[in-house]
C-alpha positions as CSV (number, residue, x, y, z in Angstrom):
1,X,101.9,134.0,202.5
2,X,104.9,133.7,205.0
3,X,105.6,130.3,205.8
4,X,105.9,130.3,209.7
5,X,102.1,129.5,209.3
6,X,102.4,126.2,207.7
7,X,105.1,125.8,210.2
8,X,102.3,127.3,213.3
9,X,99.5,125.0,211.9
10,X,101.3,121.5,212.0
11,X,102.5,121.9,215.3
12,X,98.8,122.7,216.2
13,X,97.9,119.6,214.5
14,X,100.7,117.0,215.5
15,X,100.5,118.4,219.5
16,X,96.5,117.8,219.1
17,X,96.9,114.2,217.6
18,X,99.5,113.0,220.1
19,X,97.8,114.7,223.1
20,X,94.2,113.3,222.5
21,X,93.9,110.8,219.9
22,X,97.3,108.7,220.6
23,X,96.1,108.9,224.2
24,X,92.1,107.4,223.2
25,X,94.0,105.2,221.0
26,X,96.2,103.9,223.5
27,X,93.5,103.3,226.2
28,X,90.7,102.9,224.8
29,X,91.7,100.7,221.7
30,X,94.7,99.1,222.1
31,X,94.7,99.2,226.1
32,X,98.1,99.2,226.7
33,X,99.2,97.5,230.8
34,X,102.2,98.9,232.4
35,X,102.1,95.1,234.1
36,X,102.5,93.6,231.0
37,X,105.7,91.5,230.5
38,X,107.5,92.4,227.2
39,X,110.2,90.4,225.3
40,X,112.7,92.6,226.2
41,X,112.3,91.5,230.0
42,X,111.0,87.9,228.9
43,X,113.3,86.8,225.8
44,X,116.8,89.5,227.2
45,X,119.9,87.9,225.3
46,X,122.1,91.1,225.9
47,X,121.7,91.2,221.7
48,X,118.5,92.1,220.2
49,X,116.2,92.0,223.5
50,X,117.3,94.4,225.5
51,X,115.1,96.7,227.9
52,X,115.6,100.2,226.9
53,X,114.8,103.5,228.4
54,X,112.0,105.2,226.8
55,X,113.6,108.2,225.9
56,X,116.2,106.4,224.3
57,X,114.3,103.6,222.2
58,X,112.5,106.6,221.0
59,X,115.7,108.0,219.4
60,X,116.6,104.4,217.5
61,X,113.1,104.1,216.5
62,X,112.5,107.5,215.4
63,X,116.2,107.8,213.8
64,X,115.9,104.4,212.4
65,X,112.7,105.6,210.4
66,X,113.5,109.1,209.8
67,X,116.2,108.3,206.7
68,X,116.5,110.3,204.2
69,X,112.6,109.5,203.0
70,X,110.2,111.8,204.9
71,X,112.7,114.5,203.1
72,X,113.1,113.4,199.6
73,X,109.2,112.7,199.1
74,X,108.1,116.2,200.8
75,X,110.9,117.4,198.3
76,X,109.5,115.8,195.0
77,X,105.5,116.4,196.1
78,X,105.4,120.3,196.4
79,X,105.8,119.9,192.6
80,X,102.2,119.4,193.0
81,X,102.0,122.7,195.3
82,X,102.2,123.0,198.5
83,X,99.2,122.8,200.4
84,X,98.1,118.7,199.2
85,X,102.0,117.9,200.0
86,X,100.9,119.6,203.7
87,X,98.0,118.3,204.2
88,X,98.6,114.3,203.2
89,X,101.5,115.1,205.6
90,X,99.3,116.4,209.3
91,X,96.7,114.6,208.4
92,X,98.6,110.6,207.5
93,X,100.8,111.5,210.3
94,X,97.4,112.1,212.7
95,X,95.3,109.5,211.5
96,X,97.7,106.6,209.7
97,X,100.7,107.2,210.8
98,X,100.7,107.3,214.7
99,X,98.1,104.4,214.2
100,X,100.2,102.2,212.2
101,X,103.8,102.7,213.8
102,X,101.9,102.4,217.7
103,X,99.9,99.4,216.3
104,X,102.6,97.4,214.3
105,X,104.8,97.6,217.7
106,X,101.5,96.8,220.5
107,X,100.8,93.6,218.3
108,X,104.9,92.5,217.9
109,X,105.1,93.2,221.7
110,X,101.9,91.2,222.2
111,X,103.2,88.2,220.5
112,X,106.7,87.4,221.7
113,X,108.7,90.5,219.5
114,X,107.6,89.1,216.3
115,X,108.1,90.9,213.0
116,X,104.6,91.6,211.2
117,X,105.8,88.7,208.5
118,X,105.2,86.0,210.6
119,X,102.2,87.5,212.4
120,X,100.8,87.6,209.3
121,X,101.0,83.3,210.0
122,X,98.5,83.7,213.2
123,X,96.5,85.9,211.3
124,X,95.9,84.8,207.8
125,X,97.9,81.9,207.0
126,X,100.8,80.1,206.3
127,X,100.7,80.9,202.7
128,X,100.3,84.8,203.4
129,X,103.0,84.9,205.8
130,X,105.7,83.4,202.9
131,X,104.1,86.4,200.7
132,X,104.7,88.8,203.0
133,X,108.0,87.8,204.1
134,X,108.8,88.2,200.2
135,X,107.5,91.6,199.6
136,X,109.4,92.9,202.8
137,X,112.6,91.3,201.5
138,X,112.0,92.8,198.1
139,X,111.2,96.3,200.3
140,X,114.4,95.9,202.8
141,X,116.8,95.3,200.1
142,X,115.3,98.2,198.0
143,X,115.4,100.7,201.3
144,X,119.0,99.1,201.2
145,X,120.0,100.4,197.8
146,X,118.1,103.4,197.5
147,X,119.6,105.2,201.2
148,X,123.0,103.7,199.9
149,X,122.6,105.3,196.7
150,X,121.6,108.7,198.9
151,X,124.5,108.4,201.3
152,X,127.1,107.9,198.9
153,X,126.4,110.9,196.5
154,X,126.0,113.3,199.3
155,X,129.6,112.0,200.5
156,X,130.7,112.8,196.6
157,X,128.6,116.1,197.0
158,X,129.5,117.3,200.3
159,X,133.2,115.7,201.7
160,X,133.3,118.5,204.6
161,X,130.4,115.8,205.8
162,X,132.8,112.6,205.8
163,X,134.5,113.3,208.7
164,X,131.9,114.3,211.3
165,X,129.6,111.7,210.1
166,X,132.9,108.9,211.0
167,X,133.4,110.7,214.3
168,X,130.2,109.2,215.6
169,X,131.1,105.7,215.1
170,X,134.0,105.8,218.0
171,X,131.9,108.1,220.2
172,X,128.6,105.8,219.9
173,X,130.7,102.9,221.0
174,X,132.4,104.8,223.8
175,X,128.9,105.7,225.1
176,X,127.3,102.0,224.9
177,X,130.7,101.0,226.8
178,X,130.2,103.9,229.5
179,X,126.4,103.4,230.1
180,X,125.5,99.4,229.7
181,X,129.3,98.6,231.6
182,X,130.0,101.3,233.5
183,X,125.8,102.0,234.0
184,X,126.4,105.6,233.1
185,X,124.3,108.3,232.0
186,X,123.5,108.8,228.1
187,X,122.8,112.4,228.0
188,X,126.1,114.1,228.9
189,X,128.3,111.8,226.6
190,X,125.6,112.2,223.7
191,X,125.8,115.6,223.8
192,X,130.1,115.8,224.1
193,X,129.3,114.0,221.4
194,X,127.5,115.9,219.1
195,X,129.3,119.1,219.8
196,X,132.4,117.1,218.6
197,X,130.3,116.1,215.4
198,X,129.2,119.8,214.8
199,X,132.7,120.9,215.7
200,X,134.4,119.1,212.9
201,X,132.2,120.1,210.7
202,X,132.8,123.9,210.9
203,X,136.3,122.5,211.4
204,X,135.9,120.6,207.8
205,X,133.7,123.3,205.7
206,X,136.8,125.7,206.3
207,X,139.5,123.4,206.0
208,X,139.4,122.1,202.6
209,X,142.3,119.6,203.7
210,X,140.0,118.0,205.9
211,X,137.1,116.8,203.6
212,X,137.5,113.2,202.0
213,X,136.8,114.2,198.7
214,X,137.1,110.3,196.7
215,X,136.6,112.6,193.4
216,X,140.1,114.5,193.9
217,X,141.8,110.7,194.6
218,X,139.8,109.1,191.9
219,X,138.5,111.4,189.5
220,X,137.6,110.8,186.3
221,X,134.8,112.4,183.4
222,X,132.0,110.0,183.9
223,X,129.5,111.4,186.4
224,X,126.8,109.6,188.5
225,X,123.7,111.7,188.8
226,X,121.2,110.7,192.2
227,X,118.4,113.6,193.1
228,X,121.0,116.0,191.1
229,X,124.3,115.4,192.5
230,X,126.6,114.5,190.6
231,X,129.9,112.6,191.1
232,X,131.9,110.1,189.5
233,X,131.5,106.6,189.4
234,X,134.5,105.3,191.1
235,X,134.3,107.5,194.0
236,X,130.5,106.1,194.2
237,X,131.8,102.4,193.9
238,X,134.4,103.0,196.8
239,X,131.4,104.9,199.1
240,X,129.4,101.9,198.2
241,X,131.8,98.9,199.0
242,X,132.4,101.1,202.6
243,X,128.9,101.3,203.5
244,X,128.4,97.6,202.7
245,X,131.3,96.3,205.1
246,X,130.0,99.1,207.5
247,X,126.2,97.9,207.7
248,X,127.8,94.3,207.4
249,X,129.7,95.2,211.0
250,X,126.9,97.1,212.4
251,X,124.0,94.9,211.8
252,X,125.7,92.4,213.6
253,X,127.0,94.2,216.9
254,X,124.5,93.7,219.8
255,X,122.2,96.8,220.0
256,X,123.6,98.6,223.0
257,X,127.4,98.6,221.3
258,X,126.6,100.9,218.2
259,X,122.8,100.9,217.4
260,X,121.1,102.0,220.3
261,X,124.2,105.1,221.6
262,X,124.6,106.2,217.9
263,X,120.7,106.9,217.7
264,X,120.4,108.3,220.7
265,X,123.2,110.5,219.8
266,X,121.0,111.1,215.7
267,X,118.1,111.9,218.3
268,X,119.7,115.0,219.4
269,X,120.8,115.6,216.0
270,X,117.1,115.4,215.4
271,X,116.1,118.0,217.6
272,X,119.4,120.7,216.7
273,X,118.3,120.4,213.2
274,X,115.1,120.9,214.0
275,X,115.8,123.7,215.9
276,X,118.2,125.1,213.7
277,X,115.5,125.4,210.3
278,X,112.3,126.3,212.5
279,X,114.7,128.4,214.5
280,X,116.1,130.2,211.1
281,X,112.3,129.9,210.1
282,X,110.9,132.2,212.8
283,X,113.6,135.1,211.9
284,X,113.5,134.8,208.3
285,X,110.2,134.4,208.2
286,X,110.5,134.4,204.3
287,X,107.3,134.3,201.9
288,X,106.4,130.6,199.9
289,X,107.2,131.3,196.5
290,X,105.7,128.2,194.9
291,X,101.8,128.2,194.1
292,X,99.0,126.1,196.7
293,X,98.6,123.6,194.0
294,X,100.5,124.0,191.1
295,X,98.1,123.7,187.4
296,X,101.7,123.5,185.1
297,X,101.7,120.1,186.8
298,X,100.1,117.9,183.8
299,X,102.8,115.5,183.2
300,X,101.8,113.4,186.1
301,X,98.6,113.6,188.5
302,X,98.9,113.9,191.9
303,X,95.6,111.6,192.3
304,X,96.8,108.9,193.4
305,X,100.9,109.4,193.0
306,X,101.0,112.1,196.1
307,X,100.0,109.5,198.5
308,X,103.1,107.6,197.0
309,X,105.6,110.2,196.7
310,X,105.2,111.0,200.6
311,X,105.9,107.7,202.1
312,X,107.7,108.4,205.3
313,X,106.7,111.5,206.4
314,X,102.6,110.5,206.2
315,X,103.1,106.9,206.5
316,X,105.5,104.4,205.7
317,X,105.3,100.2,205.9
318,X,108.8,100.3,206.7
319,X,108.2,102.0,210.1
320,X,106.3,98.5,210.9
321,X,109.1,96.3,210.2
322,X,111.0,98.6,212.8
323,X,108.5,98.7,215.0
324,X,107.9,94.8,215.3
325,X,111.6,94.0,214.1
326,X,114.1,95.8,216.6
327,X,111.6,98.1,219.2
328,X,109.6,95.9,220.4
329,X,112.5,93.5,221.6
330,X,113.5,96.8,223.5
331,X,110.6,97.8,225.0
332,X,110.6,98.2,228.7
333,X,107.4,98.8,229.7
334,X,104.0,98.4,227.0
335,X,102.7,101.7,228.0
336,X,106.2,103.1,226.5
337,X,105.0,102.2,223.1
338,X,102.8,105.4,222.6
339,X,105.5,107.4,223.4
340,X,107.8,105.4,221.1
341,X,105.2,104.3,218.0
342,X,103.3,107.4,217.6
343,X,105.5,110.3,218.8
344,X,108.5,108.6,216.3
345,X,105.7,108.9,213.7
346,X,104.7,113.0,214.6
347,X,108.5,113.5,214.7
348,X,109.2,112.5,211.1
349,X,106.0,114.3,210.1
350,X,108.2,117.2,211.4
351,X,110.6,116.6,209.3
352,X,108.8,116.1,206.5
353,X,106.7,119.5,207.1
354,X,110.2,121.3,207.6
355,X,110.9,120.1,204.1
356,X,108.4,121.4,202.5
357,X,108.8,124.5,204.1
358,X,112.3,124.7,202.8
359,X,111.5,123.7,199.4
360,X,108.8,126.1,198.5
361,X,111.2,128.7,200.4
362,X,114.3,129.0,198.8
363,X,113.9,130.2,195.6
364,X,113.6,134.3,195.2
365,X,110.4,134.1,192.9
366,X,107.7,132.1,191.5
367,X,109.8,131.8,188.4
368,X,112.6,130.1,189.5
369,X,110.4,127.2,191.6
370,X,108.6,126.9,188.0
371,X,111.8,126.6,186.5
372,X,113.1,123.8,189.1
373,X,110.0,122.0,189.4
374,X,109.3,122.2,185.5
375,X,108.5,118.6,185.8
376,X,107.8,115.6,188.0
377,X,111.5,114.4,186.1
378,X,113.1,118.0,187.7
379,X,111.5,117.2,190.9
380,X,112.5,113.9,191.2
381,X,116.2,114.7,190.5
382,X,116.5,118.2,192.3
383,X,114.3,117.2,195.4
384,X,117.1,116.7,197.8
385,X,119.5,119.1,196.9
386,X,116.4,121.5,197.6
387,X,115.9,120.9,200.7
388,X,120.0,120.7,201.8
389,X,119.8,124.7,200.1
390,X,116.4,125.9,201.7
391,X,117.7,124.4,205.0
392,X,121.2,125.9,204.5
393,X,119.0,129.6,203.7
394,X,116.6,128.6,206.8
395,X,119.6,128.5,209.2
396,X,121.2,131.5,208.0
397,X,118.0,133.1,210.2
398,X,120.1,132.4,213.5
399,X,123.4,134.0,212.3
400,X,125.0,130.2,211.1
401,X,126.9,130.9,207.4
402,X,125.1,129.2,204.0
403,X,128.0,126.7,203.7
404,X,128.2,125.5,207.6
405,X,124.9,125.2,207.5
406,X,124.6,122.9,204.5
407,X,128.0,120.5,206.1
408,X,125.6,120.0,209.3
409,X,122.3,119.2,207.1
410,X,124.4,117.2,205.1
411,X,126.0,115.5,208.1
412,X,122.0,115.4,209.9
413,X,120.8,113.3,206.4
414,X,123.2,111.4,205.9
415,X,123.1,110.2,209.9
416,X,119.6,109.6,209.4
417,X,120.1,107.8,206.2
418,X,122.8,105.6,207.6
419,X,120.5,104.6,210.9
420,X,117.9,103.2,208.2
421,X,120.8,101.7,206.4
422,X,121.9,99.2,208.9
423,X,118.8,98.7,210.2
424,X,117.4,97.5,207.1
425,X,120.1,95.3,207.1
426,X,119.7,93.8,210.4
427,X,115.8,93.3,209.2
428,X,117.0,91.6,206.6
429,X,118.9,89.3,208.6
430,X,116.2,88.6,210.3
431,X,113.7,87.5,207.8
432,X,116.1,85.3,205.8
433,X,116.5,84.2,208.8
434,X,113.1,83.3,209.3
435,X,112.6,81.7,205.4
436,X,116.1,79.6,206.1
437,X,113.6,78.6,209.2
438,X,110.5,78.4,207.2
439,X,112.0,75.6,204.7
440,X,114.6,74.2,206.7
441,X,118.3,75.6,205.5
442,X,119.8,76.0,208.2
443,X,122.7,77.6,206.9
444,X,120.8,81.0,206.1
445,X,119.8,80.9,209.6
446,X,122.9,81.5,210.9
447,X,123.5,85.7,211.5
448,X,126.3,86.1,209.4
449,X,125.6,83.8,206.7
450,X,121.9,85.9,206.6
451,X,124.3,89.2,206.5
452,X,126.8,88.4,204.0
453,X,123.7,87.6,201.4
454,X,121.8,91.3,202.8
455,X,124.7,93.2,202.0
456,X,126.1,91.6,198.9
457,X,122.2,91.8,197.2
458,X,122.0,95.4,198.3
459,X,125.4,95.9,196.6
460,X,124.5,94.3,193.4
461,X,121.4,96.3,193.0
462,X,122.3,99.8,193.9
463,X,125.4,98.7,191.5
464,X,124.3,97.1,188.7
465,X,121.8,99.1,187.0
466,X,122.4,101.0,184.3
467,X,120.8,104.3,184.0
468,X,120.8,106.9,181.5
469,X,123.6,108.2,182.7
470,X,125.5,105.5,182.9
471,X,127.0,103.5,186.3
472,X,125.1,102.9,188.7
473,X,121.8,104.3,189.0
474,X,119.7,101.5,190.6
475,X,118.9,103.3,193.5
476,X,117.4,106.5,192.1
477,X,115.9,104.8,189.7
478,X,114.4,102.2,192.3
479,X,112.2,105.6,194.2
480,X,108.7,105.0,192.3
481,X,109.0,101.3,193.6
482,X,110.3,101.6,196.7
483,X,107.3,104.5,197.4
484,X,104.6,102.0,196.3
485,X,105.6,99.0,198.0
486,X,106.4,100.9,201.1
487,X,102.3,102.0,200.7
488,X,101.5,98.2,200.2
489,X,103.2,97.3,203.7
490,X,101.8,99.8,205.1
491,X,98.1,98.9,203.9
492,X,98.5,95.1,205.1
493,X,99.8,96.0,208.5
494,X,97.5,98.2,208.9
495,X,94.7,95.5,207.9
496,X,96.4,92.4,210.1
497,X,96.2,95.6,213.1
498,X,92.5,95.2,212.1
499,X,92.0,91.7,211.9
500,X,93.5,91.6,215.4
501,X,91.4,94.3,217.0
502,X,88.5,92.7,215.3
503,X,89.5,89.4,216.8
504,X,89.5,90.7,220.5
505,X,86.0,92.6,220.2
506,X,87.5,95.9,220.0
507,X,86.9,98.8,217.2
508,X,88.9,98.3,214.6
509,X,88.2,101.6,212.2
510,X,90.7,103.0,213.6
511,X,93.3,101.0,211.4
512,X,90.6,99.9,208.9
513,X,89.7,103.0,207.4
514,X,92.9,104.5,206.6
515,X,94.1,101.2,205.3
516,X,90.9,101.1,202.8
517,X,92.4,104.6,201.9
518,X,95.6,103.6,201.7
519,X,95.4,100.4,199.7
520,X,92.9,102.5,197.1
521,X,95.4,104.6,197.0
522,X,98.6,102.6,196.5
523,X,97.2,99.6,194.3
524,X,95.6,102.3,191.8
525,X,98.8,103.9,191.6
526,X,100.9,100.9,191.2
527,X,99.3,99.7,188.7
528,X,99.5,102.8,186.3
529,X,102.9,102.4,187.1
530,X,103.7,98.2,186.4
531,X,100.5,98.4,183.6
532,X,101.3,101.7,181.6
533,X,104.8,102.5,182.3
534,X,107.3,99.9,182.9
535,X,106.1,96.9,180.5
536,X,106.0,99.1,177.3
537,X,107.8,98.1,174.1
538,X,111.2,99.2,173.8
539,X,111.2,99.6,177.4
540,X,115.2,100.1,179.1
541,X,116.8,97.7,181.1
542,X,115.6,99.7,184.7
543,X,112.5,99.6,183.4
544,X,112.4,95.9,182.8
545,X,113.7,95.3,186.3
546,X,111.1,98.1,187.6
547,X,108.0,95.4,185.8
548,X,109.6,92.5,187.1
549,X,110.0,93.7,190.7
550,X,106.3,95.3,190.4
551,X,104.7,92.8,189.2
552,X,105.6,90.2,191.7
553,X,105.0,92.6,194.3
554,X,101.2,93.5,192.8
555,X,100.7,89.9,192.7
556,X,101.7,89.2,195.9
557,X,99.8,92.2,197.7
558,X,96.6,91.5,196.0
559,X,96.8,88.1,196.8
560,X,97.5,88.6,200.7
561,X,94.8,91.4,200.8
562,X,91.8,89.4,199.7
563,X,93.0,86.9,202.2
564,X,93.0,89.3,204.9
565,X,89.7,90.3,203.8
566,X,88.4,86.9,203.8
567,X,89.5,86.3,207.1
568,X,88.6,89.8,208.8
569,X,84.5,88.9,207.4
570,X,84.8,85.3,209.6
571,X,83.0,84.9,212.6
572,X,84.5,82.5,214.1
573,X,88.3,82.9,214.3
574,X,91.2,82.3,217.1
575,X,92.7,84.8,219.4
576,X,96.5,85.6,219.5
């Protein structure tokens, strides 16, 4: 089978969810009014609340979701062949998705631009709202190490990528100078932009004096091993440290100085990648060498652990935080939030199909896939570099050379990656933030005392961990967590959506059902993973801090879920 089908039936699927079912959802269940005052207008500091163009809030949202994530898990679940990978993905995207990211931001705009943690106060309690303010803290600071973990070994694994990924700091501030001083336009400088980005990286994969290459200055025999690239373990401590004082700068700037131009700018970035590996896709036009569902697959079912292993991509809890923690204060008008919420959710699930695509593409036989994906361990390790070599093969299609190809995927990740990165961050502000509030410290309320502690825990725990291989792998070893508690949030946000459309007479199975499926789902899996594999005798260090992290998490979710339940069966409840 050639794979321009798979690539012909999702974009069947994604233009039929956003064309008809976004639109029912959006006017006949969460009824959005282009009268409606949002927090941007209402609460604008110049900071966090500041009205956005459409167009361009959709390229922070969707780049600020997008990571590294809707890749990796595509990556790692065509070990399971292809066709459940593709069909969790059109079909979450479709029906959780676009639900849950367009939901999580109508109910934040609705109520003042607060984050789904403290709507989960109105909704089910004081008590729930400290629990779920804990398990997204647990979640942001594990998004935190795992993208850091992802950024630095592909700066170890590809240093013609350092420089053009740098290049867009100056330019993004340039641009939020040129258009919020000077009330410019965003598209022409974005654009310069980019073409300088993409320029230095041809410049950069041909001049080998150009690449910052930290494993030339400070090489040494021990190697790091992340998704399989390897590196060695100062050069990962130095990309680290950077990327902490980075997010520490970044998460602090007002959004229009770096966040919001810098996106807009990994929003084009979206749509040349894009372009570039569907582009390459329709010349190639190359055959899927990996099986529809693959029966060597024994070590590990993909009932439920697919529905974990693509996280963003299908759905992801983390879009919510994004959705209610930065978006909505930037939402101009409410009727912009389909276009933001649900199209940001069918753009990642085209970049997670694109994955897929170049996954079960680039090897030359059915052997060799076997042979990469000869378990769920392979997968895990080799996902990423899989899709950086199928998308460097997919380009080739459009006349652009294997190792150009791979510097501007590379540099497209990584951009991605680093969006989540100090995002997270800023998220994480905000919630220790609202706990210094909760109990009355005032100190961790204050922006950079709540920053210095998110980016010196995020440093500890990509750091500390050992692995197997020695230094530092927390954040590879953190994945199977991070997918299940992403699942979690997503299941209660999806279930507080509920309780609210319940709440104002509305249907609410639009958001119920899915959740049901999703919490199934996600709690089975989990605990397989807390019960059966990480509290076993003779169990490693990771694995101890994998049960410990769980388990509170399990707890936690359990524990707010019944709540919810409780109070989605009332009667008689309050309107917010």
């Amino acid at each position: 089978m050639h794979a321009v089908w798979l690539a012909v039936i999702g974009t069947v699927v994604f233009w039929l969810g956003y064309r008809y079912y976004s639109k029912f959802v959006a006017e006949k269940i969460y009824r959005l009014d282009p009268n409606y005052v949002t927090p941007a207008h209402e609460f604008q500091d110049g900071v966090d609340f500041v009205p956005t163009k459409k167009s361009v809030l959709w390229g922070h949202h969707f780049t600020s979701v997008a990571g590294a994530a809707p890749i990796v898990g595509p990556a790692i679940a065509v070990y399971w062949g292809w066709l459940p990978a593709l069909l969790w993905v059109l079909l979450g995207t479709v029906f959780a998705a676009g639900v849950h990211d367009f939901g999580t931001l109508v109910l934040s705009v609705r109520n003042k631009g607060q984050s789904v943690g403290t709507l989960a106060n109105k909704l089910i309690g004081k008590k729930a709202k400290l629990l779920f303010l804990f398990i997204i803290l647990i979640l942001v600071l594990m998004v935190n190490a795992v993208f850091a973990w992802v950024i630095s070994n592909l700066f170890i694994k590809f240093p013609a990528s350092v420089i053009p990924v740098f290049i867009e700091i100056p330019l993004a501030i340039w641009i939020g100078y040129a258009v919020y001083k000077k009330k410019g336009s965003m598209l022409l400088p974005s654009i310069i932009a980019l073409a300088v980005m993409y320029g230095s990286a041809v410049l950069t994969s041909k001049i080998p004096a150009l690449q910052i290459d930290l494993v030339k200055y400070f090489g040494g025999a021990e190697a790091s091993v992340a998704f399989g690239l390897n590196g060695v373990s100062m050069a990962f401590f130095i990309w680290i440290i950077i990327l902490m004082i980075y997010c520490y700068i970044a998460s602090t700037l007002p959004v229009w100085k770096l966040l919001q131009p810098r996106d807009y700018i990994n929003s084009h970035q979206l749509v040349v990648g894009l372009v570039i590996m569907y582009g390459g896709l329709l010349f190639l036009n190359p055959e899927i060498t990996a099986p529809i569902t693959n029966p060597d697959a024994a070590d590990k079912s993909w009932f439920p652990l697919l529905f974990i292993t693509i996280a963003c991509g299908a759905i992801s809890g983390f879009h919510g935080l994004v959705s209610s923690g930065t978006s909505s204060k930037q939402l101009n008008k409410e009727t912009d939030a389909r276009f933001v919420g649900y199209l940001g959710a069918v753009g990642e699930g085209f970049l997670a199909l694109i994955s897929i695509i170049a996954c079960v593409t680039v090897f030359s036989s059915a052997g060799e896939f076997k042979e990469a994906y000869s378990s769920f361990a392979a997968a895990n390790g080799g996902g990423l570099g899989n899709f950086i070599a199928g998308g460097a093969q997919l380009a080739t299609g459009i006349g652009i050379p294997a190792n150009i190809a791979a510097t501007i995927i590379s540099v497209i990740v990584v951009s991605f990656a680093a969006t989540t990165l100090d995002s997270s961050v800023r998220l994480m502000r905000y919630i220790i933030a609202e706990l210094g509030t909760e109990y009355k410290l005032d100190t961790l309320t204050k922006p950079h005392v709540a920053t210095s502690i998110a980016v010196v825990a995020s440093a500890a725990l990509v750091l500390l961990p050992k692995g197997p291989n020695g230094f530092g792998s927390g954040g590879y070893l953190l994945w199977p967590l991070f997918g299940t508690s992403n699942q979690l949030l997503a299941g209660i946000s999806l279930l507080l959506i509920s309780i609210w459309l319940k709440r104002l007479g509305r249907n609410y199975l639009v958001s119920f059902i899915p959740m049901v499926f999703i919490l199934f789902m996600t709690i089975w899996a989990m605990i397989q993973q807390v019960v059966f594999e990480w509290s076993g005798l003779g169990s490693t260090d990771m694995n101890l801090l994998l049960f410990i992290f769980g388990s509170i998490i399990l707890v936690f979710a359990i524990w707010i879920v019944l709540t919810a339940l409780k109070e989605l069966t009332k009667k008689d409840h309050k309107m917010i």
